[in-house]
GUROTOR-150163 format. One line per field, with one value per residue: residue in three letters; x, y, z of N, C-alpha, C, CB in turn. Coordinates in nm, 4 decimals, always signed. Atoms other than C-alpha are relative to their C-alpha. Last residue first. Glycine has a CB too. Layout:
// GUROTOR-150163
r: c(ALA,...)
neast: c(X,...)
nnorth: c(Y,...)
nup: c(Z,...)
caeast: c(X,...)
canorth: c(Y,...)
caup: c(Z,...)
ceast: c(X,...)
cnorth: c(Y,...)
cup: c(Z,...)
cbeast: c(X,...)
cbnorth: c(Y,...)
cbup: c(Z,...)
***
This chain:
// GUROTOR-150163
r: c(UNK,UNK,UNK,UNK,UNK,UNK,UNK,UNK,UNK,UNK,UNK,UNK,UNK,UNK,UNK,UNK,UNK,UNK,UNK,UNK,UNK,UNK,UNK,UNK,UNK,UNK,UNK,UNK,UNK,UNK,UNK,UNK,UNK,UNK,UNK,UNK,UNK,UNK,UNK,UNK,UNK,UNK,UNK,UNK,UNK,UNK,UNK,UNK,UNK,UNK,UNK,UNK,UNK,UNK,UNK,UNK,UNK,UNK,UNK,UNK,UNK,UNK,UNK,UNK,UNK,UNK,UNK,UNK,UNK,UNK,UNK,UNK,UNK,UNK,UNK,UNK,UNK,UNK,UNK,UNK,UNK,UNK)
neast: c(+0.1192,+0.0528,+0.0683,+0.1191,+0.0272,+0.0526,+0.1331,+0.1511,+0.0815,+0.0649,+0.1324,+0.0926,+0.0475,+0.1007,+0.1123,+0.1170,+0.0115,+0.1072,+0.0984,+0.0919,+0.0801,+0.1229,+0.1183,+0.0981,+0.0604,+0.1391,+0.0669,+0.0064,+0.1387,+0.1023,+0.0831,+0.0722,+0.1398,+0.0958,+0.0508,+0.0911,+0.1334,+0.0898,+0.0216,+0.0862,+0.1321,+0.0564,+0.0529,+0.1475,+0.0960,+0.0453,+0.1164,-0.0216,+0.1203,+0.0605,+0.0655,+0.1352,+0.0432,+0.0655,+0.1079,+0.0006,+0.1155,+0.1608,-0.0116,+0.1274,+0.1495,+0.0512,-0.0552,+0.0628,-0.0869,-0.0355,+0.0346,+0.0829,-0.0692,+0.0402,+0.0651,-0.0576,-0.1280,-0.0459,-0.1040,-0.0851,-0.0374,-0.0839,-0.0177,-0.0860,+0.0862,+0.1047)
nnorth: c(-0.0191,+0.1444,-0.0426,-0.0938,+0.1174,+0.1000,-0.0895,-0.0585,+0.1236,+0.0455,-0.0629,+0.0299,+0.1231,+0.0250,-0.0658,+0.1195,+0.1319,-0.1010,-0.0689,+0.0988,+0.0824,-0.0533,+0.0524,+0.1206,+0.0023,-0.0913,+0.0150,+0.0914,-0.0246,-0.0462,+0.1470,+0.0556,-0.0682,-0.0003,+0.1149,-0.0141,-0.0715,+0.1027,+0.1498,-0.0673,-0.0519,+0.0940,+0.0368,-0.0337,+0.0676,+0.0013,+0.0324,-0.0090,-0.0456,+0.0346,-0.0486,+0.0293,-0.0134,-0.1029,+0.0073,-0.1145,-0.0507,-0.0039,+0.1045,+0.1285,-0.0415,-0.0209,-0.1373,-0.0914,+0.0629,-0.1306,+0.0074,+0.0816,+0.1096,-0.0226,+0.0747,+0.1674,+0.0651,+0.0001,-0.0176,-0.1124,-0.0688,-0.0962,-0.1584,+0.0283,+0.0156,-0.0977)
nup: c(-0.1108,+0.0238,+0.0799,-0.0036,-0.0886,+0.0449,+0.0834,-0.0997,-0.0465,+0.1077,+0.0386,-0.0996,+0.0242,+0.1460,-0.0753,-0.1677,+0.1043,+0.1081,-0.0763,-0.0572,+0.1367,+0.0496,-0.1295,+0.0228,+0.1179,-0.0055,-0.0476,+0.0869,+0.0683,-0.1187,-0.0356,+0.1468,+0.0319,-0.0992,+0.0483,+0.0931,-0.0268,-0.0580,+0.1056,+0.1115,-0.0932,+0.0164,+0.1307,-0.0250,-0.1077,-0.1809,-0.0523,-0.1377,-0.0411,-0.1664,-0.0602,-0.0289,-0.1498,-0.0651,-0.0787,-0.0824,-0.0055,-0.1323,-0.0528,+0.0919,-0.0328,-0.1709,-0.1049,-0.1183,-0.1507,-0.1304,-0.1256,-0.0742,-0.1271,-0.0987,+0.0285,-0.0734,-0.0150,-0.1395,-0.0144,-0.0154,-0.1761,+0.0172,-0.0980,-0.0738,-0.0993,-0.0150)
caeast: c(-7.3814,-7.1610,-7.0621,-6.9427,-6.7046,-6.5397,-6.4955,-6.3607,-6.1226,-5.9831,-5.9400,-5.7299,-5.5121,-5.4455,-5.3441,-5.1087,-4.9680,-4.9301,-4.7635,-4.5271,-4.4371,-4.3929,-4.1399,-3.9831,-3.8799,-3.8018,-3.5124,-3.3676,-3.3947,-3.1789,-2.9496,-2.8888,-2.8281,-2.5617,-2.3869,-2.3379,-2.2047,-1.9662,-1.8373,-1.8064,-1.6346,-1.3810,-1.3502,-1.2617,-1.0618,-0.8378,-0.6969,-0.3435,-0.2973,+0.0539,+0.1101,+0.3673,+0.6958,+0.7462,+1.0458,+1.3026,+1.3882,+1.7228,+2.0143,+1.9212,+2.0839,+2.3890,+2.4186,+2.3509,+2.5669,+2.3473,+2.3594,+2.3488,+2.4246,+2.2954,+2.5110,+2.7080,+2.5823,+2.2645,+2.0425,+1.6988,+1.4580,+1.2425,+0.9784,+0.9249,+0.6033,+0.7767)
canorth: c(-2.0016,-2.0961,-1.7060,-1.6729,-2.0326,-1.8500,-1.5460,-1.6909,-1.9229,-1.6362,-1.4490,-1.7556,-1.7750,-1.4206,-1.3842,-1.7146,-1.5012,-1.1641,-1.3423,-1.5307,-1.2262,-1.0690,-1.3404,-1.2875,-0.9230,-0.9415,-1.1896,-0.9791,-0.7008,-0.9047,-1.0450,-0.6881,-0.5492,-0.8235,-0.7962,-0.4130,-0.4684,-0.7224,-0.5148,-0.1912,-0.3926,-0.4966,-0.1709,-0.0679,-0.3050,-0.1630,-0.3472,-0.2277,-0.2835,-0.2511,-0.2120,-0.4547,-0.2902,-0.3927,-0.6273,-0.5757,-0.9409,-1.0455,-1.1509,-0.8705,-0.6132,-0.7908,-0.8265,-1.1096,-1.2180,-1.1290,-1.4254,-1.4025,-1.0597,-0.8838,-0.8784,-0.6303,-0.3964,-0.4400,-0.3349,-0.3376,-0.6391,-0.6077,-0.8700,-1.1066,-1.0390,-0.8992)
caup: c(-1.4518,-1.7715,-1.7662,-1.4326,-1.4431,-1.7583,-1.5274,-1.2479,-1.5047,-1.7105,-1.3582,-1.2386,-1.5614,-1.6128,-1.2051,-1.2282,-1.5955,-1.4004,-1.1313,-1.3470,-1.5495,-1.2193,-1.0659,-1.4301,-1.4076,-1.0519,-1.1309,-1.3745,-1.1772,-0.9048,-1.1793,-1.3176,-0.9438,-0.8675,-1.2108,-1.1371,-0.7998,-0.9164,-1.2090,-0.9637,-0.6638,-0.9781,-1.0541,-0.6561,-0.6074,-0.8624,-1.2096,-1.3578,-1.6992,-1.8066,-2.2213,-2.3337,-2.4638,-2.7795,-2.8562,-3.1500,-3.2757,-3.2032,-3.4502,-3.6878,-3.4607,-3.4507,-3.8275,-4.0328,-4.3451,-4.6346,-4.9402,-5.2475,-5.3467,-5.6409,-5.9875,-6.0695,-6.3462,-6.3498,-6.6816,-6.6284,-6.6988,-7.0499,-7.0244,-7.3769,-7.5511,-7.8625)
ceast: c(-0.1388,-0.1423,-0.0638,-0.0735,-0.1124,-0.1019,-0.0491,-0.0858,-0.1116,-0.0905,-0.0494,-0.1303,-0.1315,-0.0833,-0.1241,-0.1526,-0.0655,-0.0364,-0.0876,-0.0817,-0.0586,-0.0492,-0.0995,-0.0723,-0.1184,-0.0609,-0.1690,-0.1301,-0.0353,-0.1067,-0.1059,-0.0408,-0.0610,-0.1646,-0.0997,-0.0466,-0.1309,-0.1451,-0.0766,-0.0691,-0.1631,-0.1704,-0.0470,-0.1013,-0.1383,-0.1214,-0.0727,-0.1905,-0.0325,-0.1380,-0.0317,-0.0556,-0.1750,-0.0129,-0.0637,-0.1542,-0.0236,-0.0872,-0.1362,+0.0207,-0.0891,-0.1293,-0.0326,+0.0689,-0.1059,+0.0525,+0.0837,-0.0345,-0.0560,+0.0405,-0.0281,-0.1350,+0.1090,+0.1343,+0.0575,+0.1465,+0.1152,+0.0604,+0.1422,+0.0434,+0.0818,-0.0633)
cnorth: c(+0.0693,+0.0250,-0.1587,-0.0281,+0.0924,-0.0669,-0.0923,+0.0454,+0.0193,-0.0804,-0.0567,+0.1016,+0.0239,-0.1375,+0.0091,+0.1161,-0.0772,-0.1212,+0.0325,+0.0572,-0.1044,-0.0247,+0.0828,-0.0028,-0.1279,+0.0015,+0.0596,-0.0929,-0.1246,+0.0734,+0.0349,-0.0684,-0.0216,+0.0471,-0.0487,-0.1681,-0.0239,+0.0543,-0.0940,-0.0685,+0.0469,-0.0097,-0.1418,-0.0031,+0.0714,-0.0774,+0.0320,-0.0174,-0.0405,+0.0693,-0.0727,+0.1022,-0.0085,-0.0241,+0.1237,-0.0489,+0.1248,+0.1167,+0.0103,-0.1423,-0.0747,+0.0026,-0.0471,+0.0729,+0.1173,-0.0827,+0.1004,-0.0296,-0.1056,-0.0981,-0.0059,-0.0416,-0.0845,+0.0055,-0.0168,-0.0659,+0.1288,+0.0017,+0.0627,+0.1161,-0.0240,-0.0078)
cup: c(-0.0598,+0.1222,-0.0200,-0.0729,+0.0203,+0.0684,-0.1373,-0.1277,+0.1035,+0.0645,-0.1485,-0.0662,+0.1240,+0.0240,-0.1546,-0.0309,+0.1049,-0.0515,-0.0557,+0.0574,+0.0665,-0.1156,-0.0794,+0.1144,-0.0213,-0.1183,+0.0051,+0.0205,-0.0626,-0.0802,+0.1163,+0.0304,-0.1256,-0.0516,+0.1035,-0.0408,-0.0802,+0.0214,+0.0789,-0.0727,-0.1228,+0.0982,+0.0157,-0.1226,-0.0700,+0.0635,+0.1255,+0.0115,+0.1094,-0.0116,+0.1771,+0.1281,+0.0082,+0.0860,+0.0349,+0.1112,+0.1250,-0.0144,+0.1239,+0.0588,-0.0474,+0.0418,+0.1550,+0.1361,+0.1067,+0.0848,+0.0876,+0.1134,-0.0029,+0.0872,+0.1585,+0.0596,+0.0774,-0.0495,+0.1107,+0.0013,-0.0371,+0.1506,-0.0635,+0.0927,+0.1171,+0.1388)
cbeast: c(+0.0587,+0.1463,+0.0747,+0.0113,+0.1068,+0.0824,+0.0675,+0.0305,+0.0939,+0.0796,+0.0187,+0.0652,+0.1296,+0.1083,+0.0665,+0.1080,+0.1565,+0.0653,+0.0283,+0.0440,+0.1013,-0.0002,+0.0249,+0.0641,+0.1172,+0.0169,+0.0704,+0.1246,-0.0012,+0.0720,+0.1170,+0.0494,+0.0075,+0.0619,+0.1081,+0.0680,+0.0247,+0.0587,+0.1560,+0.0615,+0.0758,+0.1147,+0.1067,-0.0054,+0.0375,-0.0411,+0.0067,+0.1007,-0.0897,+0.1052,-0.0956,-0.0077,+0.0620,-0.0910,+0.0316,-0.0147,-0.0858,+0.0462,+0.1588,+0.0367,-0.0396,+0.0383,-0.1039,-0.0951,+0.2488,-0.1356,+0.0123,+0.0126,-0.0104,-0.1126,+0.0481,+0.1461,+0.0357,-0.0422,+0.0152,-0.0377,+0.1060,-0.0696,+0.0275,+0.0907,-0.0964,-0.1050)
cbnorth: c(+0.1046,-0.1528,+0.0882,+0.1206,-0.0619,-0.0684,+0.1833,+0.1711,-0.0997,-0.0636,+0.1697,+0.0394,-0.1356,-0.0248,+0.1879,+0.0395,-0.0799,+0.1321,+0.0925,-0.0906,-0.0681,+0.1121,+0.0553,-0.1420,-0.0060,+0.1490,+0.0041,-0.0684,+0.1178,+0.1081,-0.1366,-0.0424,+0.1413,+0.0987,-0.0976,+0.0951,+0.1364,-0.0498,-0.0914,+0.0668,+0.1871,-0.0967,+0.0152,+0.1410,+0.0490,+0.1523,-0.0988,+0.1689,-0.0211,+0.0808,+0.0104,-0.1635,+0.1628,+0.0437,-0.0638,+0.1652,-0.1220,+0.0199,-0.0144,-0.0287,+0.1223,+0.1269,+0.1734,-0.0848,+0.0480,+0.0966,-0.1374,-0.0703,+0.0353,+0.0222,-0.1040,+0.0052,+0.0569,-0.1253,+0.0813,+0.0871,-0.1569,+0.1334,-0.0317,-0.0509,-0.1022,-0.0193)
cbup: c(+0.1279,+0.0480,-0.1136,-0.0183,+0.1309,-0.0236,-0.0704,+0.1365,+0.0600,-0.1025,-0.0036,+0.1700,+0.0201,-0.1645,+0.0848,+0.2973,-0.0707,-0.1306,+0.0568,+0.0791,-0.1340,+0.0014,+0.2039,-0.0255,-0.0990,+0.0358,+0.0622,+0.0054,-0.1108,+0.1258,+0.0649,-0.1154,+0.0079,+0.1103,-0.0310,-0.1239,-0.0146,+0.1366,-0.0477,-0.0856,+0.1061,+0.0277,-0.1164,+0.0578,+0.1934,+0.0489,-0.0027,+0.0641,-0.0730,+0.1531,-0.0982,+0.0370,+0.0649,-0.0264,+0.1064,-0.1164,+0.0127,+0.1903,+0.0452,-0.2050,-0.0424,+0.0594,-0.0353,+0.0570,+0.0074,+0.0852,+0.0407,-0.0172,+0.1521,-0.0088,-0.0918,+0.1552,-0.0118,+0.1044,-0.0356,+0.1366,+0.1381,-0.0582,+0.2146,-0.0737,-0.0265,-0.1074)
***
């Protein structure tokens, strides 16, 4: 009852394929060329230049702003004790 049902064969499936020609060497894809100009890499440096240069600027003026918090906290603490 619970036992599979295979299909009918009438001869009986090979054991072993003898390999062909074509199955002696793997088909190779052709690897995409990617060609790189000057003037992309120029582009890539550029742009990493002018990021690290805002970058820069960003913090010098957080420090600045932060020296100019601290000094006017401390003129105007040093007002109100007077």
């Amino acid at each position: 009852m619970f036992l599979p049902k295979y299909p009918d064969s009438p001869t009986p499936p090979p054991t072993h394929i003898t390999p062909t020609a074509a199955d002696s060497a793997p088909a190779r894809r052709p690897v995409p060329q990617i060609s790189v100009s000057t003037g992309a890499v120029a582009a890539v440096l550029l742009g990493g230049v002018v990021l690290t240069a805002l970058l820069a600027a960003v913090a010098v003026s957080a420090v600045s702003v932060a020296v100019t918090a601290v000094v006017l906290r401390s003129l105007l603490h040093d007002h109100h004790r007077r």
